[in-house]
C-alpha positions as CSV (number, residue, x, y, z in Angstrom):
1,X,-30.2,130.6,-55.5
2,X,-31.8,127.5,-54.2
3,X,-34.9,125.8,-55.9
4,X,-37.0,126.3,-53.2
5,X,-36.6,129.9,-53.6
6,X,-37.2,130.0,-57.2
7,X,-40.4,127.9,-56.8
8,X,-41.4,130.8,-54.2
9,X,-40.2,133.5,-56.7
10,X,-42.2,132.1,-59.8
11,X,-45.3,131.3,-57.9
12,X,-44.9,135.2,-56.3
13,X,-44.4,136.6,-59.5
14,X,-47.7,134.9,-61.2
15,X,-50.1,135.7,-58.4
16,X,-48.7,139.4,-58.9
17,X,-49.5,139.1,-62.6
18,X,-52.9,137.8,-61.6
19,X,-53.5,140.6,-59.6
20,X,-52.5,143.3,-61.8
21,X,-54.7,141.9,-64.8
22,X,-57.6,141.4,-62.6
23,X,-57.5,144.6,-61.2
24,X,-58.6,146.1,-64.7
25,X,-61.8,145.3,-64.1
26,X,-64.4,144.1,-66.7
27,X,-64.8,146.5,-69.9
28,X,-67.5,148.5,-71.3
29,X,-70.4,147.6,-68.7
30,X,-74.1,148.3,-69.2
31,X,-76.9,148.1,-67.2
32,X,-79.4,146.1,-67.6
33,X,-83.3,146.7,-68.1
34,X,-85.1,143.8,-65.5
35,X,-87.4,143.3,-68.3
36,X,-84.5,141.7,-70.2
37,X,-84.0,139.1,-67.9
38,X,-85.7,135.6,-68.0
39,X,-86.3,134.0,-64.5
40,X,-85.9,130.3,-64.4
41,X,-86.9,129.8,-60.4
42,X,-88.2,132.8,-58.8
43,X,-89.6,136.1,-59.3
44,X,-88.0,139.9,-59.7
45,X,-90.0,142.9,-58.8
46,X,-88.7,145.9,-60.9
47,X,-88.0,149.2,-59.1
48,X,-86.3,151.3,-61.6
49,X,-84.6,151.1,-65.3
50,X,-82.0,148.8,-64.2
51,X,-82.9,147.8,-60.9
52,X,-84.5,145.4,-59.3
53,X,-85.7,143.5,-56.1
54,X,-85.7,139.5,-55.4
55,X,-87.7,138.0,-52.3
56,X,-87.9,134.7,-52.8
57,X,-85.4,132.0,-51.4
58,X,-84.2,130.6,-54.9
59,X,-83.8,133.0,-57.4
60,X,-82.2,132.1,-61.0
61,X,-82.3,134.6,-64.0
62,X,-80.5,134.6,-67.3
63,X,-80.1,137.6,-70.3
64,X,-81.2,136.6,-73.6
65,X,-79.5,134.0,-75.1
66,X,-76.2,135.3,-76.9
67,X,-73.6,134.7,-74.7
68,X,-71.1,137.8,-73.4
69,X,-67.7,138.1,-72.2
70,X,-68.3,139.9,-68.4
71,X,-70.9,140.9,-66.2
72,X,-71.5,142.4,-62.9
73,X,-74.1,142.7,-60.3
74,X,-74.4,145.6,-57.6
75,X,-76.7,145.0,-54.7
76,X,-77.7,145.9,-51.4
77,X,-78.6,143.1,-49.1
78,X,-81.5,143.3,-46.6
79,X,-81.6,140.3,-44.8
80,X,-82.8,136.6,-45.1
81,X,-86.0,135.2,-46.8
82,X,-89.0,134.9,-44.8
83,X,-89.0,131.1,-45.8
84,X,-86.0,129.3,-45.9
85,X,-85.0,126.8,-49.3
86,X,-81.8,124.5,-48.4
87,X,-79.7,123.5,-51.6
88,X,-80.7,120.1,-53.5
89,X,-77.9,119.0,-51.2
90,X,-79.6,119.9,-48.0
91,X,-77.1,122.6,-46.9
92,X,-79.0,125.8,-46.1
93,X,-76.8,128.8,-48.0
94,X,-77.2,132.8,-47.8
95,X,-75.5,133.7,-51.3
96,X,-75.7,136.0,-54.4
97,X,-73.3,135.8,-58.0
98,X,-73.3,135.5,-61.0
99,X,-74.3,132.7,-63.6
100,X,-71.8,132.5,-66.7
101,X,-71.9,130.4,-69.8
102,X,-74.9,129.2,-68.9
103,X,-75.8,126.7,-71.6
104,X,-79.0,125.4,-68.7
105,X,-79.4,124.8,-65.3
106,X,-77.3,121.8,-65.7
107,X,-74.1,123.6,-67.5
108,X,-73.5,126.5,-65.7
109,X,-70.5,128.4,-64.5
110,X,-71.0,129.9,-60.9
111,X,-69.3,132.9,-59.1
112,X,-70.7,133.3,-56.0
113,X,-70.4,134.9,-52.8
114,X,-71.4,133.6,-49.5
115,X,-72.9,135.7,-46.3
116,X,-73.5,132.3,-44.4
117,X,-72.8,129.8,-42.8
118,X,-69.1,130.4,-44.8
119,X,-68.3,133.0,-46.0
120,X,-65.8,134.4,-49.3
121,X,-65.9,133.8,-53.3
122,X,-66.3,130.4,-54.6
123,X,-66.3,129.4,-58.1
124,X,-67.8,126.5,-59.6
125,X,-68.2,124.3,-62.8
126,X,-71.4,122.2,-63.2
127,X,-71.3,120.3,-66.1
128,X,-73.6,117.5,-67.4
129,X,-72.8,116.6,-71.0
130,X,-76.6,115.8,-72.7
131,X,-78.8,116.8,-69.8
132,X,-80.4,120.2,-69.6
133,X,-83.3,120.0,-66.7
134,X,-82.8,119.9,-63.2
135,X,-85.0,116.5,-63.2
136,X,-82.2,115.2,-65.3
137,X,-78.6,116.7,-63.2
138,X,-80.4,117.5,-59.8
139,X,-77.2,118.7,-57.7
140,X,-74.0,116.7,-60.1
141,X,-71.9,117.6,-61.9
142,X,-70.3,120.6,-60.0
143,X,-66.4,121.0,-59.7
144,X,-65.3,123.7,-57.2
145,X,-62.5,125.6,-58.9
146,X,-59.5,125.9,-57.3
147,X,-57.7,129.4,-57.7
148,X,-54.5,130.4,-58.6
149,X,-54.4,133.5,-56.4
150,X,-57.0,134.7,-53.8
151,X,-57.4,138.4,-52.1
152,X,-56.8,138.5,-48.7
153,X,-59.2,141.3,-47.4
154,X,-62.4,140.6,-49.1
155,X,-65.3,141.8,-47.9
156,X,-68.0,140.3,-45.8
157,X,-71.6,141.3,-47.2
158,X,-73.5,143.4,-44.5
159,X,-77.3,144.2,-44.1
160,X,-78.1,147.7,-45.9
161,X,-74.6,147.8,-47.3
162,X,-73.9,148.3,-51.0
163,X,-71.7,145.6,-52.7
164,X,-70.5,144.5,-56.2
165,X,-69.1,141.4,-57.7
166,X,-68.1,141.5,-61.2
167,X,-66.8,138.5,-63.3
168,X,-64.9,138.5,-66.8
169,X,-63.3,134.8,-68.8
170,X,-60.5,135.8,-70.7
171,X,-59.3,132.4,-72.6
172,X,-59.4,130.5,-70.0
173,X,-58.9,132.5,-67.3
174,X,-61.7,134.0,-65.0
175,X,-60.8,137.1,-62.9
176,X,-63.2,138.0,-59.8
177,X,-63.7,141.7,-58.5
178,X,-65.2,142.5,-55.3
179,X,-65.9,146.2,-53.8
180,X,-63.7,147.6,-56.6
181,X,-61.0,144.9,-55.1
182,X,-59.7,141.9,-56.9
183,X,-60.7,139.2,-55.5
184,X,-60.0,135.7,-57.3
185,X,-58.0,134.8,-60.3
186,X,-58.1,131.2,-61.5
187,X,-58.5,129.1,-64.5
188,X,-61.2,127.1,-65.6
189,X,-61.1,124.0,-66.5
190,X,-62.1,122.5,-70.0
191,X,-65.5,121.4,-69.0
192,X,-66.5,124.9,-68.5
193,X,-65.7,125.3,-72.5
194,X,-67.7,122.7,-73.5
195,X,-71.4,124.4,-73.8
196,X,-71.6,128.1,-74.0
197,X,-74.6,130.5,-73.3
198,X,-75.6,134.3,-71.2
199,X,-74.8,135.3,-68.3
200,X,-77.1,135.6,-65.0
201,X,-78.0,136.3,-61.5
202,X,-78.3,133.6,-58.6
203,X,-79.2,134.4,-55.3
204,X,-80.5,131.9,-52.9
205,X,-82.1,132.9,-49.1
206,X,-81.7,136.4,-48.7
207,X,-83.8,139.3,-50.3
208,X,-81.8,141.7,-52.4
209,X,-81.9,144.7,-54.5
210,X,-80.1,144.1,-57.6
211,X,-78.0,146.4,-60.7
212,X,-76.9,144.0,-63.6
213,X,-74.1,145.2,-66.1
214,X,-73.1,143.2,-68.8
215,X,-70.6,143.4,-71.6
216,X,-72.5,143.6,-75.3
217,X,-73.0,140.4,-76.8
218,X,-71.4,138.5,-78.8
219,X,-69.4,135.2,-79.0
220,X,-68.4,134.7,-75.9
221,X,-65.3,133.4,-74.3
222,X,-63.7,130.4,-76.0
C-alpha cells in the first residue's frame, strides 16, 4: 500500500479513537449550588438550587479552590448585553465556556464557544509563569490549541435555545462535548500543566442562564 495511504489510514484511525473516547462524556457530574461560586468580574443572580442568571458583559466565576477533573455548563442564551465590553484586545466577542485549571486570571485553561462574530469551539492556554493579576498579564500569554480531531456538525447557539458544553483533561488530553455531540479532541500542551487550580464559567456579552456540573474534587488532572 503506498505511504500516502498509510499516513491517511493512521491519521483516520486516531481521529476515530478520539471520537469514540470523547463520546463518553464526563463522569459523575453534579450540579452546582451558585452560592459555591466566586465571581472574579461580574455578578450572578441566583434563580434556583443550581441555577443561575449572568447580565453583565464580562462575567468570570471560579468553584472553590481544589481543582477537578471535568465540568459542564448548560445554558439558555437570551441575547446580547445591554452594554457592550470588547476583549483587552479590542475585538468585541459573544461567547460562553468553561474556565479549567485555573491557577488565576493569568493561568487559565479556556474552552469556549463563540455565537459571534465567529462562530465554533476554541480552546486556549494562557499562561504567565509568576504573574497572577490582570494588571500584571493583561491579554498575553494565550496559545490557541490546535486540535487533533474537530466535529463537523456542531451546533450554532440560538436565542431561547438550551445548549451544553462539557469539558474533561485526561493526561494530557482534553475532550469537548457539545449538545450531547463530541465536539473537539486535542492535547494540551505542557504549559497548561504547569499551575493547577478549579474549574469555572466565562461568558462575555451576552446574558445567560446558567447549570454548572462538576466532577468531585480532588487532584486534578496531571
Amino acid at each position: 500500500m503506498p505511504r500516502r495511504a498509510l499516513s491517511w489510514l493512521a491519521k483516520s484511525a486516531v481521529a476515530l479513537c478520539a471520537c469514540a473516547r470523547a463520546d463518553r462524556g464526563p463522569q459523575a457530574l453534579a450540579p452546582v449550588d451558585p452560592a459555591e461560586l466566586r465571581p472574579t468580574s461580574g455578578t450572578l443572580e441566583r434563580t434556583s438550587a443550581s441555577t443561575f442568571t449572568i447580565e453583565d458583559p464580562s462575567f468570570r466565576a471560579e468553584l472553590g479552590d481544589a481543582p477537578r477533573d471535568s465540568a459542564e455548563i448548560a445554558f439558555v442564551y437570551r441575547g446580547p448585553t445591554r452594554r457592550d465590553a470588547p476583549l483587552a484586545s479590542g475585538e468585541l466577542r459573544r461567547q460562553i465556556g468553561l474556565k479549567l485549571r485555573a491557577k488565576d486570571t493569568c493561568n487559565v485553561v479556556y474552552v469556549m464557544w463563540h455565537i459571534e462574530p465567529s462562530r465554533g469551539v476554541e480552546v486556549s492556554v494562557k499562561s504567565n509563569p509568576g504573574q497572577s493579576t490582570h494588571e500584571e498579564c493583561g491579554d498575553r500569554g494565550y496559545t490557541f490549541i490546535k486540535p487533533a480531531w474537530v466535529g463537523d456538525d456542531a451546533s450554532d447557539i440560538r436565542v431561547g435555545i438550551r445548549h451544553d458544553i462539557s469539558a474533561t483533561i485526561a493526561g494530557a488530553t482534553l475532550r469537548v462535548v457539545t449538545d450531547g455531540k463530541p465536539a473537539w479532541v486535542g492535547d494540551l500542551p505542557l504549559q497548561a500543566f504547569q499551575a493547577n487550580g478549579p474549574v469555572g464559567v466565562r461568558a462575555d456579552n451576552g446574558v445567560f442562564d446558567v447549570e454548572l456540573r462538576a466532577s468531585a474534587a480532588g487532584a486534578g488532572p496531571r
